[in-house]
FIRO-934187 format. One record per residue (C-alpha): x, y, z. Coordinates in pm, whole numbers, padded with zeros to 5 digits, always signed. Layout:
N
XYZ...
This chain:
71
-00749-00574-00968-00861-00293-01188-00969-00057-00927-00657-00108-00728-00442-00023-01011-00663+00280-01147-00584+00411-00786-00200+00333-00783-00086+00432-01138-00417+00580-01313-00639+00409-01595-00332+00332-01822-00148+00137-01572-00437-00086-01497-00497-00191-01854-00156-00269-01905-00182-00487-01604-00552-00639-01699-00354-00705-02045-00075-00929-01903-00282-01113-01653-00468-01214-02016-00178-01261-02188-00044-01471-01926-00394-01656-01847-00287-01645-01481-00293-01417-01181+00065-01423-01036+00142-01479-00644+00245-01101-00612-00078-00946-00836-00286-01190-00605-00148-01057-00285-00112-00697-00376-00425-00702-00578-00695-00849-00446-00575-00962-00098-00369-00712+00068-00453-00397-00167-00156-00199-00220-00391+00123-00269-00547+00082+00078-00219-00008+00268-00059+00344+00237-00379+00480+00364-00407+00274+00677-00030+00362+00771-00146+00695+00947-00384+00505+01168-00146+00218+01253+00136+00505+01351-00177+00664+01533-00253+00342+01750+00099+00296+01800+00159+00633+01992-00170+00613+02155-00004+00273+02300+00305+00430+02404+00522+00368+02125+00714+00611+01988+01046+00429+01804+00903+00493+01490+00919+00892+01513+01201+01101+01430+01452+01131+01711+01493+01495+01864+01780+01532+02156+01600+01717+02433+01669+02138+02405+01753+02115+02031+01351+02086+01882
């Protein structure tokens, strides 16, 4: 948890988080997901790949639209 909040928000973000969870005495549903099973640090970077393998498939939806003569 603290190493995926020292990458999101920096040092200071991560011990406020680290403080709650104590506070608390609990890891919440969301800080669970987002912090140690799906880490929200690591999802960002693996968006440029997924686009990637989506266009290498033949998918293109997801880019900007361009009419044809007007790029």
């Amino acid at each position: 948890m603290e190493r995926v909040c020292c990458h999101v928000h920096g040092k200071e973000f991560a011990n406020q988080c680290l403080n709650r969870i104590r506070e608390q005495g609990i890891v919440s549903v969301a800080q669970w997901y987002f912090g140690l099973h799906y880490t929200v640090d690591l999802m960002a970077e693996g968006n440029d790949w997924y686009l990637q393998l989506l266009e290498d498939f033949g998918f293109g939806w997801f880019k900007k639209y361009e009419p044809m003569g007007e790029a």
